[in-house]
Backbone as a chain_set.jsonl record, in Angstrom:
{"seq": "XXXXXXXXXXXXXXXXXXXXXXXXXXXXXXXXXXXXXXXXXXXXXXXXXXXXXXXXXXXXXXXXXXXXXXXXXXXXXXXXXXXXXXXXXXXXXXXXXXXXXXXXXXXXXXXXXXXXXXXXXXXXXXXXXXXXXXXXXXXXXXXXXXXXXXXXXXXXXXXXXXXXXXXXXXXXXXXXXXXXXXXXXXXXXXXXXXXXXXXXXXXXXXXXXX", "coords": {"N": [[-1.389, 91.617, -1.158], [-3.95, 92.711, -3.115], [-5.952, 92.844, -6.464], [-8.111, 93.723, -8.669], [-11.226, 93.19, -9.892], [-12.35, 93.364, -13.113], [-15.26, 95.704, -14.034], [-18.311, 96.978, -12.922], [-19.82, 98.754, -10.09], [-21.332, 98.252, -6.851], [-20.429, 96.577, -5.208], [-17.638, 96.6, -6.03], [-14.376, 96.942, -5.022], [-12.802, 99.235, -5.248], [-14.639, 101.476, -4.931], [-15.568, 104.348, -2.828], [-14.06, 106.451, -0.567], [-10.662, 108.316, -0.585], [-7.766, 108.984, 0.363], [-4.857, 111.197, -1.091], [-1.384, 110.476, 0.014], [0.432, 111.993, 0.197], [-0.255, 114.442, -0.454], [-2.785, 115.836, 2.123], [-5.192, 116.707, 1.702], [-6.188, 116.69, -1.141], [-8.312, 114.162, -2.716], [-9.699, 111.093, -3.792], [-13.149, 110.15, -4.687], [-14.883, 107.389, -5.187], [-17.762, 106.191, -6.941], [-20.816, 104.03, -6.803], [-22.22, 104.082, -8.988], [-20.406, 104.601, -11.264], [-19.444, 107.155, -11.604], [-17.113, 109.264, -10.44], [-15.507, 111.796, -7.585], [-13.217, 114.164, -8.24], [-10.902, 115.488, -5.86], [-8.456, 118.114, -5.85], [-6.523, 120.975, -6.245], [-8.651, 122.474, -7.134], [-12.142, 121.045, -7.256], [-13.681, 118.487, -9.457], [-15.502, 116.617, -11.522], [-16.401, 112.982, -12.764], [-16.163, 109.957, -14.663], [-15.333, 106.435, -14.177], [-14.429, 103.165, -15.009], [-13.337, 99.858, -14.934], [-10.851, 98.865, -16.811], [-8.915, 95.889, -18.849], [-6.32, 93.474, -17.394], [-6.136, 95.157, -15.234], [-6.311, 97.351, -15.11], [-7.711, 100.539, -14.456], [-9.54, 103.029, -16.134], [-9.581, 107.051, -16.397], [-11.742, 109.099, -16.54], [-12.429, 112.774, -16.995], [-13.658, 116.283, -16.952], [-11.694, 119.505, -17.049], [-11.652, 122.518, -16.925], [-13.06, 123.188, -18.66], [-11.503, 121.173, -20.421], [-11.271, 118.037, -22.127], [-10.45, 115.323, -19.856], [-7.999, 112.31, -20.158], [-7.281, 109.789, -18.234], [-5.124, 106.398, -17.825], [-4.782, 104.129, -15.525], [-2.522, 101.375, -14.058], [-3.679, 99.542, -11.218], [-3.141, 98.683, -7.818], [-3.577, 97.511, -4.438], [-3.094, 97.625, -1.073], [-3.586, 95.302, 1.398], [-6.145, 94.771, 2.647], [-9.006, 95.675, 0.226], [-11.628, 96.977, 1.663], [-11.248, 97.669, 4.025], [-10.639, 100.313, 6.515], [-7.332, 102.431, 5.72], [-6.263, 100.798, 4.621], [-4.129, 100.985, 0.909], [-4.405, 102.242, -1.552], [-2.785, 101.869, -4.95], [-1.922, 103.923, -7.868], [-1.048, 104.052, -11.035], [0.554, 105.581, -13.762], [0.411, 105.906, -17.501], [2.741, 106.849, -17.894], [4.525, 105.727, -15.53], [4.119, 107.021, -13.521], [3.639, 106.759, -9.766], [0.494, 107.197, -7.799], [-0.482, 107.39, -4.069], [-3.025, 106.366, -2.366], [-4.925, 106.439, 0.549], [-7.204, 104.559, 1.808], [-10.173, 106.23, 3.389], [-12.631, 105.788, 4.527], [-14.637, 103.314, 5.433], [-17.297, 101.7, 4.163], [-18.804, 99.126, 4.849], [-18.13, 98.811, 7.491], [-19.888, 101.14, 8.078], [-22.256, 100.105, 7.019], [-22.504, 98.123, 9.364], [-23.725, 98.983, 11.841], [-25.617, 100.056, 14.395], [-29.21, 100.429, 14.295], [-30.105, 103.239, 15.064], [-26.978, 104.817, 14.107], [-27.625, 104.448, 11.887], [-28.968, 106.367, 10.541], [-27.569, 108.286, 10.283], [-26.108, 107.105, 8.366], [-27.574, 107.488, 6.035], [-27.868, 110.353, 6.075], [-25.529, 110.801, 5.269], [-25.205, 110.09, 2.64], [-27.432, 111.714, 1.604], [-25.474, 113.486, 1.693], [-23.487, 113.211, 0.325], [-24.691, 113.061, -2.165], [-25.533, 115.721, -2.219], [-22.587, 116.944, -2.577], [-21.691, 115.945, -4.772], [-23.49, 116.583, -6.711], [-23.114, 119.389, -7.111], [-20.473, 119.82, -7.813], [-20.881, 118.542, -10.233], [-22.797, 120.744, -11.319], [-19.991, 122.318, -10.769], [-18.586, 121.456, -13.362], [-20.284, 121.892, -15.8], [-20.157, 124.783, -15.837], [-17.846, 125.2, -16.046], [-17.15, 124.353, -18.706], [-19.196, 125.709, -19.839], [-17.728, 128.428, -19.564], [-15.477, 128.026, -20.691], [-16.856, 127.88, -23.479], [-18.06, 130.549, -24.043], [-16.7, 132.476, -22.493], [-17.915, 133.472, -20.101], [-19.34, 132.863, -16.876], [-22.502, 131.002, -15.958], [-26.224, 131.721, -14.847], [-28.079, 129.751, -15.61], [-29.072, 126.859, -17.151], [-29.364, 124.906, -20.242], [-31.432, 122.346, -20.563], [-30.929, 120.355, -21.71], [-28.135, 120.389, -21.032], [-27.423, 120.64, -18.119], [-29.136, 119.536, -15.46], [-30.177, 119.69, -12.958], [-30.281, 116.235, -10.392], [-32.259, 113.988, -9.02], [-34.027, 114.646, -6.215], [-32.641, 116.543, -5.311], [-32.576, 120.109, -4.195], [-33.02, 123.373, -5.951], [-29.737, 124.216, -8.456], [-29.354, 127.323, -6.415], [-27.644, 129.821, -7.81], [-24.955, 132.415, -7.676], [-23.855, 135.268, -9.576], [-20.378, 136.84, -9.467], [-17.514, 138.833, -9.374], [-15.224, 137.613, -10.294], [-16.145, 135.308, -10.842], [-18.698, 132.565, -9.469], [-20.77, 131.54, -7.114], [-22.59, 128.762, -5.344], [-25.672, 126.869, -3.841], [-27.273, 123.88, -2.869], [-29.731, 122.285, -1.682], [-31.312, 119.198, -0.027], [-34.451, 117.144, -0.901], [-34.544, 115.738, 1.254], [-33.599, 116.424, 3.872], [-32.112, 118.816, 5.881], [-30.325, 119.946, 5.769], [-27.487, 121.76, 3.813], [-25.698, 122.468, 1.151], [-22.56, 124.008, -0.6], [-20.754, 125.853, -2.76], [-17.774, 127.419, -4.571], [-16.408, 129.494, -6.25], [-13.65, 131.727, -7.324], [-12.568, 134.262, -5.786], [-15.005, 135.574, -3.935], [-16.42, 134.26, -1.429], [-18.419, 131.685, 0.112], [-20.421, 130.919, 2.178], [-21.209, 127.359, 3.273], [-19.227, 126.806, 2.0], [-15.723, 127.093, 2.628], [-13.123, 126.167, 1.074], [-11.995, 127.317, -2.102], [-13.865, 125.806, -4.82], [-14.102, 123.473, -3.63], [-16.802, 121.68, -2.196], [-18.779, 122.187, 0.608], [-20.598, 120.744, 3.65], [-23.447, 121.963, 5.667], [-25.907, 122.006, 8.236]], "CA": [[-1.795, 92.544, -2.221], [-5.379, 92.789, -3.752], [-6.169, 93.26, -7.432], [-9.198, 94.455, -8.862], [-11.698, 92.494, -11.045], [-13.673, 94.201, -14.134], [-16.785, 95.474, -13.991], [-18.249, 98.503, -11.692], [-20.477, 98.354, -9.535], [-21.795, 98.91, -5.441], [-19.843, 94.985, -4.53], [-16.021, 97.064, -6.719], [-13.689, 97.169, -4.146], [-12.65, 100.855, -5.693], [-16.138, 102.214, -4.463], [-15.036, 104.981, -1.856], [-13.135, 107.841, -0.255], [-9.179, 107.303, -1.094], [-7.333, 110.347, 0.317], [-3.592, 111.463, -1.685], [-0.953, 110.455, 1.218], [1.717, 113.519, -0.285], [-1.502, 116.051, -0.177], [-4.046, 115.404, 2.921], [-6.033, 117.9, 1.15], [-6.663, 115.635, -2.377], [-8.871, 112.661, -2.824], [-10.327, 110.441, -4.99], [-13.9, 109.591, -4.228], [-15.557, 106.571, -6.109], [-19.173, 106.152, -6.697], [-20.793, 103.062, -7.631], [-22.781, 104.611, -10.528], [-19.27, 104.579, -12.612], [-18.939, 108.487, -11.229], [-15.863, 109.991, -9.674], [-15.034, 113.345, -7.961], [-11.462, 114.19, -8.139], [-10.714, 117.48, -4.984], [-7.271, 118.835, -5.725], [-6.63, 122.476, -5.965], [-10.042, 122.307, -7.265], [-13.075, 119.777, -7.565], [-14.244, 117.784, -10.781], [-16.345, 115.119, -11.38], [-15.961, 111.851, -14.041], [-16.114, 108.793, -14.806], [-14.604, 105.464, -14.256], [-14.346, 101.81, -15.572], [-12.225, 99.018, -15.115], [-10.436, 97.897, -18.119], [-8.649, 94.625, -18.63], [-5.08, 93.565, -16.792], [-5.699, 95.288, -13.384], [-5.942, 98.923, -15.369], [-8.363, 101.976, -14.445], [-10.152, 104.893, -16.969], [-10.563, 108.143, -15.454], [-12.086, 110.955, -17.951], [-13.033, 113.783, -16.72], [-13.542, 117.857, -17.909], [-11.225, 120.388, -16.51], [-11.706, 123.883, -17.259], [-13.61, 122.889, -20.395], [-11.217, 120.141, -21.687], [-11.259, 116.65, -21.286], [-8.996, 114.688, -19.418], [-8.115, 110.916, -19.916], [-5.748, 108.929, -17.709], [-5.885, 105.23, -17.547], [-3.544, 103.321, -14.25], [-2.933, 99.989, -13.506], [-3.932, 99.442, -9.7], [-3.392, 97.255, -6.794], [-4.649, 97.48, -3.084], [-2.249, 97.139, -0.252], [-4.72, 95.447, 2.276], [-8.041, 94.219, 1.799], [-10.062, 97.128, -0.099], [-12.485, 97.684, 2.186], [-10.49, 98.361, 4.992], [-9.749, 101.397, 6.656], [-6.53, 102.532, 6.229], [-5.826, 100.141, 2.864], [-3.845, 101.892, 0.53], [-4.439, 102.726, -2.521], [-1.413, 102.583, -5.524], [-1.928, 104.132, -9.099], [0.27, 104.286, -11.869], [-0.225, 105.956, -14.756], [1.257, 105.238, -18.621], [4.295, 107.422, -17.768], [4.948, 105.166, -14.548], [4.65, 107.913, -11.953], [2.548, 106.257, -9.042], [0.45, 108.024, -6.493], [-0.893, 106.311, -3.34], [-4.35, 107.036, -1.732], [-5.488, 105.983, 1.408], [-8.87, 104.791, 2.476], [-10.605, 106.939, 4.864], [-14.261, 104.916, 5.258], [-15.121, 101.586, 4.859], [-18.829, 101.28, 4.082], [-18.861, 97.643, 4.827], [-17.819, 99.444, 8.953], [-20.978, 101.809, 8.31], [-23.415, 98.903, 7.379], [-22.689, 97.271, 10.238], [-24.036, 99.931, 12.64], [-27.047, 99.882, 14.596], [-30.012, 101.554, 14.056], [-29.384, 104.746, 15.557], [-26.078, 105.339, 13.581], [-27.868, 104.292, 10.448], [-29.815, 107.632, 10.1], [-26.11, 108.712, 9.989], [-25.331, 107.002, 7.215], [-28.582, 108.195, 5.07], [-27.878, 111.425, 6.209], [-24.146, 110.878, 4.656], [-25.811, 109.769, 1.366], [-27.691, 112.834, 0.863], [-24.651, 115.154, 1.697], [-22.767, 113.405, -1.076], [-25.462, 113.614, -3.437], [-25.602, 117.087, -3.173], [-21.79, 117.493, -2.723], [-21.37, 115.873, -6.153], [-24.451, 117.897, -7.705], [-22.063, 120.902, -6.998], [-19.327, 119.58, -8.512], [-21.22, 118.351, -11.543], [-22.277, 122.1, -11.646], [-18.809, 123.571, -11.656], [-17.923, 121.244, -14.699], [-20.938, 122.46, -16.283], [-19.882, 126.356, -15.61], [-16.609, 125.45, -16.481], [-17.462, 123.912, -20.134], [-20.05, 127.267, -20.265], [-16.86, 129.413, -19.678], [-14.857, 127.42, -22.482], [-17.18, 128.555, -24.769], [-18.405, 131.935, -24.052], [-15.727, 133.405, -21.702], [-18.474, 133.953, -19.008], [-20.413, 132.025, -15.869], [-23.873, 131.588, -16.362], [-26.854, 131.038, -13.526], [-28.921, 129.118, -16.345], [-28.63, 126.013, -18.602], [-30.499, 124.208, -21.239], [-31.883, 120.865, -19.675], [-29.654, 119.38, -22.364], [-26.335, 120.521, -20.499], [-27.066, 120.818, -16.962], [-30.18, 119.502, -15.036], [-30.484, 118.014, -11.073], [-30.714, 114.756, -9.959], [-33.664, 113.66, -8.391], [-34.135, 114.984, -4.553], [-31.727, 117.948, -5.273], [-33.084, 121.312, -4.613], [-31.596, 124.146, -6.464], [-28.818, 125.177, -7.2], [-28.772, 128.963, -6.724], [-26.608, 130.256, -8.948], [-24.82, 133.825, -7.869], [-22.06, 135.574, -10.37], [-19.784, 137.478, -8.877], [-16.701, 139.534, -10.285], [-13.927, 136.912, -11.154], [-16.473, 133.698, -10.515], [-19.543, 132.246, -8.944], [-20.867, 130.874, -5.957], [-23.796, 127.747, -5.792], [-25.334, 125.836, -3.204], [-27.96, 123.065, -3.107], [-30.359, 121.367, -0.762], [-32.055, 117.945, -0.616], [-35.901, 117.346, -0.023], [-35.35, 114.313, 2.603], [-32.585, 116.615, 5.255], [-32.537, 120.504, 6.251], [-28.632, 120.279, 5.627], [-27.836, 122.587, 2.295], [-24.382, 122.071, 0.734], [-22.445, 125.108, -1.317], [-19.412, 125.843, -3.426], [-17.778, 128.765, -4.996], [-15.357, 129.729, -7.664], [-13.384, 132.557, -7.386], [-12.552, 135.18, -4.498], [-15.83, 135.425, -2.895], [-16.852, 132.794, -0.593], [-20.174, 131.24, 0.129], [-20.883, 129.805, 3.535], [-20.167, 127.107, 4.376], [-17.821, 126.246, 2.058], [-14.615, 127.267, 2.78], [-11.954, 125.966, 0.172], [-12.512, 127.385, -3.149], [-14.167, 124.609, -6.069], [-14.387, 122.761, -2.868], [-18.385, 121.517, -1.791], [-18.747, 122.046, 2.042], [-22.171, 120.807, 4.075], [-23.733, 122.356, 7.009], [-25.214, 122.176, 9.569]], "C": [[-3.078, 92.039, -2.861], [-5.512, 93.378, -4.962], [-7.762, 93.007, -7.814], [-9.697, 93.482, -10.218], [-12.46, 93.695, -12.006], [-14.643, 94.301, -13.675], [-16.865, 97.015, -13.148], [-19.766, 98.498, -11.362], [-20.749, 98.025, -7.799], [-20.116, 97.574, -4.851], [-17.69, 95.663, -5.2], [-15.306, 97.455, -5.497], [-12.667, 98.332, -3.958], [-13.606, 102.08, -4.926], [-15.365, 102.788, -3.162], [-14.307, 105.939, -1.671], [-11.797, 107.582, -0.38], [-8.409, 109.393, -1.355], [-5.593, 110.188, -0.053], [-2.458, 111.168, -0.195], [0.007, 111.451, 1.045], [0.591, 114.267, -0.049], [-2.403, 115.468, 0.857], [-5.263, 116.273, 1.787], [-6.834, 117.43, -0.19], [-6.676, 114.388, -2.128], [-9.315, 112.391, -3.919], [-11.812, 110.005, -4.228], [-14.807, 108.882, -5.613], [-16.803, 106.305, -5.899], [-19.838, 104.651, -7.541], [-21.613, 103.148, -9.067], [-21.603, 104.736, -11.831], [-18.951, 106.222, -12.496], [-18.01, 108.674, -10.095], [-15.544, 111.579, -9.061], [-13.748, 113.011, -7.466], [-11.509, 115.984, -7.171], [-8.927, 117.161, -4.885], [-6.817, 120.609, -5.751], [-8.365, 122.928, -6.472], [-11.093, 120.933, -7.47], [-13.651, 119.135, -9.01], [-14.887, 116.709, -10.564], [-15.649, 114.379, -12.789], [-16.177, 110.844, -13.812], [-15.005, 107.835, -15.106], [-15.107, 104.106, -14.42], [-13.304, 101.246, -15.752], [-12.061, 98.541, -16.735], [-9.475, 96.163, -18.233], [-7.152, 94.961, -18.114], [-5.191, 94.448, -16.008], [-6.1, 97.136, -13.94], [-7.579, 99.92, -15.02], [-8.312, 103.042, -15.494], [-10.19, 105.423, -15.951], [-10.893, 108.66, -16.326], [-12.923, 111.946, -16.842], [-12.874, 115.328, -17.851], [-12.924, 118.429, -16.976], [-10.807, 121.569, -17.24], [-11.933, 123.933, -18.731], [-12.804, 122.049, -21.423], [-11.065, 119.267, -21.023], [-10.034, 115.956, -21.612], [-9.211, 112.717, -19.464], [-7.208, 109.993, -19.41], [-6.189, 107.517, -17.292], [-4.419, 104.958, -16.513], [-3.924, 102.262, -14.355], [-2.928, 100.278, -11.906], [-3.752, 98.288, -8.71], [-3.718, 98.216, -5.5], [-3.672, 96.538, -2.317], [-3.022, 96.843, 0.941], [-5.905, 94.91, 1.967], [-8.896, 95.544, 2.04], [-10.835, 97.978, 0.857], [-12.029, 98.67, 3.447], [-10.166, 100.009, 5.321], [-8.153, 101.534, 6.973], [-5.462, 101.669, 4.923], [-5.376, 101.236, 1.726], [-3.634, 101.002, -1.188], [-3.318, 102.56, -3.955], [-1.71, 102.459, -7.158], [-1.241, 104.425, -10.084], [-0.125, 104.57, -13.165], [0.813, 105.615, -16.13], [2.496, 106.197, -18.406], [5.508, 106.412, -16.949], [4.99, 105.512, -13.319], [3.203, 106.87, -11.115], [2.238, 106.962, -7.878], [-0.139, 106.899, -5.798], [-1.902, 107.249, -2.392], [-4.408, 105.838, -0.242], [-6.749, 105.811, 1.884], [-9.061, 105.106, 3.416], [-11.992, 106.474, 5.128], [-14.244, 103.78, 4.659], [-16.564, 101.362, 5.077], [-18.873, 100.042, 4.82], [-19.152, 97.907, 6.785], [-19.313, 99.868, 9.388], [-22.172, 100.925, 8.197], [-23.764, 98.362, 8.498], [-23.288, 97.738, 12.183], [-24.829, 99.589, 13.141], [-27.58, 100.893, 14.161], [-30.138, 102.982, 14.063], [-28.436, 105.238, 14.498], [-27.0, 105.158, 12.023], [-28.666, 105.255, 9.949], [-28.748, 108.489, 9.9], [-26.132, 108.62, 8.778], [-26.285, 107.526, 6.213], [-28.359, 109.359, 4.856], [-26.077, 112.133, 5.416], [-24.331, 111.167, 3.155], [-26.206, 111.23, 1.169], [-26.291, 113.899, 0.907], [-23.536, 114.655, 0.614], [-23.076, 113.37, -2.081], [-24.974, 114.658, -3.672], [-23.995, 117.843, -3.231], [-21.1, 117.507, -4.701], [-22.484, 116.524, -7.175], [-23.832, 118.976, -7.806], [-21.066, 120.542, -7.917], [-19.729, 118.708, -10.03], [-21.242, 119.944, -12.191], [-21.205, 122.739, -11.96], [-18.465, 122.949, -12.951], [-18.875, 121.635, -15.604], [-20.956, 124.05, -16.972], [-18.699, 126.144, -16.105], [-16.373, 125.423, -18.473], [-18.063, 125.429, -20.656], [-18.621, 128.203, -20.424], [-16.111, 128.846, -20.419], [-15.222, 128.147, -23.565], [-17.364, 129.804, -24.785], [-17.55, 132.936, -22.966], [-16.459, 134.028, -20.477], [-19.441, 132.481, -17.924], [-20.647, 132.231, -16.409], [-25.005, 131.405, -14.738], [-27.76, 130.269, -14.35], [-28.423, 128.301, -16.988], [-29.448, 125.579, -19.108], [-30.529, 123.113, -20.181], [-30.888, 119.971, -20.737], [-28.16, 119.526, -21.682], [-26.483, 120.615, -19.373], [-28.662, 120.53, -16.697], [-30.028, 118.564, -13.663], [-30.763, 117.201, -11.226], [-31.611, 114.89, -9.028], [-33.236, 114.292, -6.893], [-33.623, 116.208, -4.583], [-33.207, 119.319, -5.392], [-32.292, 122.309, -4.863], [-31.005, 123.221, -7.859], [-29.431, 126.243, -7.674], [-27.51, 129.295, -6.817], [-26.008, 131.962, -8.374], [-23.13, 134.389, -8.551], [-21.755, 136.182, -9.275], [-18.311, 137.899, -9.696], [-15.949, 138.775, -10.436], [-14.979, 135.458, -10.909], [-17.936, 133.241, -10.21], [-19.688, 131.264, -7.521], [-22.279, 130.004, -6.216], [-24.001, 127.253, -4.205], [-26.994, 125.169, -3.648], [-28.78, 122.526, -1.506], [-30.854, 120.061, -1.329], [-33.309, 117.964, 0.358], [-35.92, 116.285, 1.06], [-33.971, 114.971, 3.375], [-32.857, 118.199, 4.76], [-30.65, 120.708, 5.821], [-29.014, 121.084, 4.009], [-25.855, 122.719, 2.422], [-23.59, 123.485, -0.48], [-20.799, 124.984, -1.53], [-19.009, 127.455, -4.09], [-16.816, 128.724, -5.708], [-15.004, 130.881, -7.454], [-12.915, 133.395, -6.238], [-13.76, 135.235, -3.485], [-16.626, 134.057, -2.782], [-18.419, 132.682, -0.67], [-20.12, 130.332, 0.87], [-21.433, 128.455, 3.14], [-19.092, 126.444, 3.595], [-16.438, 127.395, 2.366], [-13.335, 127.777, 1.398], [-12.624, 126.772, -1.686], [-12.375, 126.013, -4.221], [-14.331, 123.24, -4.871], [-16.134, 122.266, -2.252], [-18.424, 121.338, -0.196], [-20.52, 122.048, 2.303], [-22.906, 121.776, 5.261], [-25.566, 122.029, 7.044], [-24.693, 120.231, 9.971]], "O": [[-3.145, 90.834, -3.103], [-5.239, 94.577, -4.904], [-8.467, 92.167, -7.255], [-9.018, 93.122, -11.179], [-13.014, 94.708, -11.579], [-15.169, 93.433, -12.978], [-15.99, 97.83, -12.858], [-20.692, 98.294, -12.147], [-19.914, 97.158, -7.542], [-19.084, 97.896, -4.262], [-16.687, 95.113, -4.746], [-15.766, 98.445, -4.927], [-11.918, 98.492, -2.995], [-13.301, 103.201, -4.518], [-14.66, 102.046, -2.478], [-13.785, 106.419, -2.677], [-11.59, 106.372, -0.277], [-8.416, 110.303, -2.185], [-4.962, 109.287, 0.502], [-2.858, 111.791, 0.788], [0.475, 111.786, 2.134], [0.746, 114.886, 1.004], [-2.907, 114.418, 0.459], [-6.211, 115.651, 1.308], [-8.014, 117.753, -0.321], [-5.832, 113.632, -1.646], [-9.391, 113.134, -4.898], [-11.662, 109.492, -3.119], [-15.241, 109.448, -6.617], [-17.151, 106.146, -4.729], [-19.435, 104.271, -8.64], [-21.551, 102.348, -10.0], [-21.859, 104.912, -13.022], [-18.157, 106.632, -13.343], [-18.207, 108.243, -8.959], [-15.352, 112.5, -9.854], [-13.293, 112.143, -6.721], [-11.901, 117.091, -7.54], [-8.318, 116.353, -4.183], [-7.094, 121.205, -4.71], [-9.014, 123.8, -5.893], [-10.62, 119.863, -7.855], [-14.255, 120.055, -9.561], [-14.841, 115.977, -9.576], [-14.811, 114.83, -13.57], [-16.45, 110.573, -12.643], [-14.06, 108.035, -15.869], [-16.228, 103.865, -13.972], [-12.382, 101.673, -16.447], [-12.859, 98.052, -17.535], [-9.714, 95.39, -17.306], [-6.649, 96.081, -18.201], [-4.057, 94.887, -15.818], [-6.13, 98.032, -13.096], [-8.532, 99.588, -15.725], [-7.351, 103.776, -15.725], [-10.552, 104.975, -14.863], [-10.034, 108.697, -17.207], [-13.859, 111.677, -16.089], [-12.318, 115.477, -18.939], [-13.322, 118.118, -15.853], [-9.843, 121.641, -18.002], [-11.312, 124.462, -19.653], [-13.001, 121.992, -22.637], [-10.816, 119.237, -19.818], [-9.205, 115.847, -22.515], [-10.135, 112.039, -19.017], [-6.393, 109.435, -20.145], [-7.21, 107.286, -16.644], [-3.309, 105.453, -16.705], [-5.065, 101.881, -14.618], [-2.225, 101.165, -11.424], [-4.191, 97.148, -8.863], [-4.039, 99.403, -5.565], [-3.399, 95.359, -2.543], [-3.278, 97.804, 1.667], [-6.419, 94.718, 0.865], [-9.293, 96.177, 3.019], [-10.814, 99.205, 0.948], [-12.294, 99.836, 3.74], [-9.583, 100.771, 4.55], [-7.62, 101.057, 7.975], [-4.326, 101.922, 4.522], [-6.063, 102.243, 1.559], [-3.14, 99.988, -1.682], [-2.813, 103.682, -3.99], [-1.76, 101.378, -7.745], [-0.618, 105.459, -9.843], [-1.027, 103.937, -13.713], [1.914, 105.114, -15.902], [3.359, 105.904, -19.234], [6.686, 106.23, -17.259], [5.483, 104.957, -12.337], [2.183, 106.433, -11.648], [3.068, 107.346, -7.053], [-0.363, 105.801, -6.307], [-1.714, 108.355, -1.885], [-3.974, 104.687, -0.189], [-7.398, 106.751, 2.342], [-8.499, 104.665, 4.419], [-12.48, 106.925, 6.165], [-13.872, 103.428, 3.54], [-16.976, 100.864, 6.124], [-19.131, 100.431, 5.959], [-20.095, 97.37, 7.365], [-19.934, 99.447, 10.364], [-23.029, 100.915, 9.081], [-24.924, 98.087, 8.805], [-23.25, 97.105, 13.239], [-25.262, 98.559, 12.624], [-27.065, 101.933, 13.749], [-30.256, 103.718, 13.083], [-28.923, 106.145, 13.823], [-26.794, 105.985, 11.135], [-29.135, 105.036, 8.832], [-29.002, 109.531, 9.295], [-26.169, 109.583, 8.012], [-25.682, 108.152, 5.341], [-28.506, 109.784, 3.71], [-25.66, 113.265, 5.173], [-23.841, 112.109, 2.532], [-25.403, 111.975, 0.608], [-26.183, 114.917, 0.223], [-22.782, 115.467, 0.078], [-22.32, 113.539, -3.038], [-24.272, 114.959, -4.638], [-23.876, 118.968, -3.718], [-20.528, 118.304, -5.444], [-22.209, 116.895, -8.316], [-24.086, 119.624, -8.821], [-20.981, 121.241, -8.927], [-18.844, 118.319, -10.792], [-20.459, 120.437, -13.004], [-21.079, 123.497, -12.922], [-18.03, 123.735, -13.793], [-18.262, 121.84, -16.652], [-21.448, 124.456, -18.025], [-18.342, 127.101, -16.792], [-15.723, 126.157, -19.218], [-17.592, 126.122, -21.558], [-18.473, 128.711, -21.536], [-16.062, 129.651, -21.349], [-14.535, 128.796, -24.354], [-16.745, 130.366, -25.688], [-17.901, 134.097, -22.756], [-15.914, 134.922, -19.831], [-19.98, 131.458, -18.344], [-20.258, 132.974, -17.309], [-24.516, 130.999, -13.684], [-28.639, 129.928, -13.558], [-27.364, 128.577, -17.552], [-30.552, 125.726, -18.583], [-29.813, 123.027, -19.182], [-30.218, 119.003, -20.379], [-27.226, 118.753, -21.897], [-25.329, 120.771, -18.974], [-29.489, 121.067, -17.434], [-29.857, 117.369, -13.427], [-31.546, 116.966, -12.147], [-31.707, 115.868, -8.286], [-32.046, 114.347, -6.582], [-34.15, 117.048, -3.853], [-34.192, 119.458, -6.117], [-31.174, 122.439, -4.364], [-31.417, 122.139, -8.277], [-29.933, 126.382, -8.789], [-26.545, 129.098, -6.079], [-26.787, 132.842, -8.74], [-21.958, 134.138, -8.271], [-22.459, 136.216, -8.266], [-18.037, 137.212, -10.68], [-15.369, 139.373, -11.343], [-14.314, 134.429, -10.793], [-18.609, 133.792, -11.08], [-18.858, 130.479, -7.063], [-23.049, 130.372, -7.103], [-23.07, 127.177, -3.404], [-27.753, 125.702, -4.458], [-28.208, 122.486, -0.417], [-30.894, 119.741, -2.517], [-33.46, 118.371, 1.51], [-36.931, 115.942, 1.674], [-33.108, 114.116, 3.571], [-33.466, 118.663, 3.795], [-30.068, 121.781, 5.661], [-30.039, 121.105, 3.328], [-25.089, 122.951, 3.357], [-24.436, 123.869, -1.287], [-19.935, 124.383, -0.891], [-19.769, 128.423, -4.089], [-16.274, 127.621, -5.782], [-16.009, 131.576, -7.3], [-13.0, 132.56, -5.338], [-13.556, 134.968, -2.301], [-17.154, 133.239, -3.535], [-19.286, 133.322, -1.264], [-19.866, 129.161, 0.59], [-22.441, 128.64, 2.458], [-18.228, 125.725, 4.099], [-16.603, 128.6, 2.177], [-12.891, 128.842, 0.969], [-13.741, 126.525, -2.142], [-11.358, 125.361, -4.454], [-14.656, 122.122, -5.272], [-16.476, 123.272, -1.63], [-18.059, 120.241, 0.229], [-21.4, 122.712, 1.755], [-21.982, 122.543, 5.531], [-26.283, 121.868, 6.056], [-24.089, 119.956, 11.008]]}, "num_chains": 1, "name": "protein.A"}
């Protein structure tokens, strides 16, 4: 068993994909910037930080209110590993258990060739989590005013560097978004509501293509 030191940061043995083993379908993905997206029936983003005695923050916004759950954690396996699992427990006691599905540490060790892979990974989870910053953005907007929007102030919603976009389109119960980045031809998209928007799929879900 493996426990988790303070701190956060690229070297956190948290950093990574960490899929629900009861749902294939929900993950946890950790970022080393101290950002999180959470995909369960829908996607969110948030933040995380170790606290002391082994325990995990999450906060996030869902559907314009914020959420705060702290777990203690251990790591069945050594972290990096694929296939290391995951086990969170929250102040009630219920514990879920994630599984890692990549091990960076695997992808480093690539040759050349594959390593235009992994760049090419990087941008598609930039812009998957630029989407999913967006919907918590749209979601907070519909908190307050009971409607999408395709606009925000630069104080509440503004891209990260490389991102192009998003386009913004309402639609009758929701919206649809997607995004590009200026260093790949790939373009990444999400949607809210009944109508879809190539190529994602899942609704609140961020799918890439090509």
């Amino acid at each position: 068993m493996f426990v988790a030191a303070t701190g956060c940061g690229s070297a956190e043995p948290i950093v990574g994909r960490w899929q629900d083993e009861d749902y294939p379908d929900h993950a946890m993905e950790f970022f080393a910037d101290g950002t999180v997206m959470i995909v369960t029936d829908m996607t969110v983003s948030g933040k995380w930080e170790y606290l002391a005695d082994q325990r995990l923050r999450v906060s996030s916004t869902v559907l314009g209110t914020e959420v705060l759950k702290v777990y203690s954690l251990t790591f069945d396996g050594e972290p990096t590993d694929v296939g290391t699992v995951l086990s969170l427990t929250d102040e009630r006691g219920e514990t879920k258990r994630y599984e890692r599905t990549a091990s960076g540490g695997a992808a480093a060790a690539t040759q050349a060739g594959a390593a235009l892979s992994l760049e090419e990974k990087t941008y598609r989870t930039d812009m998957k989590r630029e989407l999913v910053n967006l919907t918590s953005a749209e979601e907070a907007h519909f908190a307050d005013h009971v409607a999408y929007t395709t606009q925000f102030p630069t104080t509440v919603y503004y891209p990260a560097p490389g991102i192009i976009g998003p386009t913004i389109t309402l639609t009758a119960d929701g919206w649809t978004g997607y995004v590009g980045h200026t260093l790949t031809t790939t373009t990444c998209a999400i949607f809210i509501g009944t109508t879809g928007r190539a190529p994602a799929v899942n609704e609140g879900e961020p799918r890439c293509a090509p």
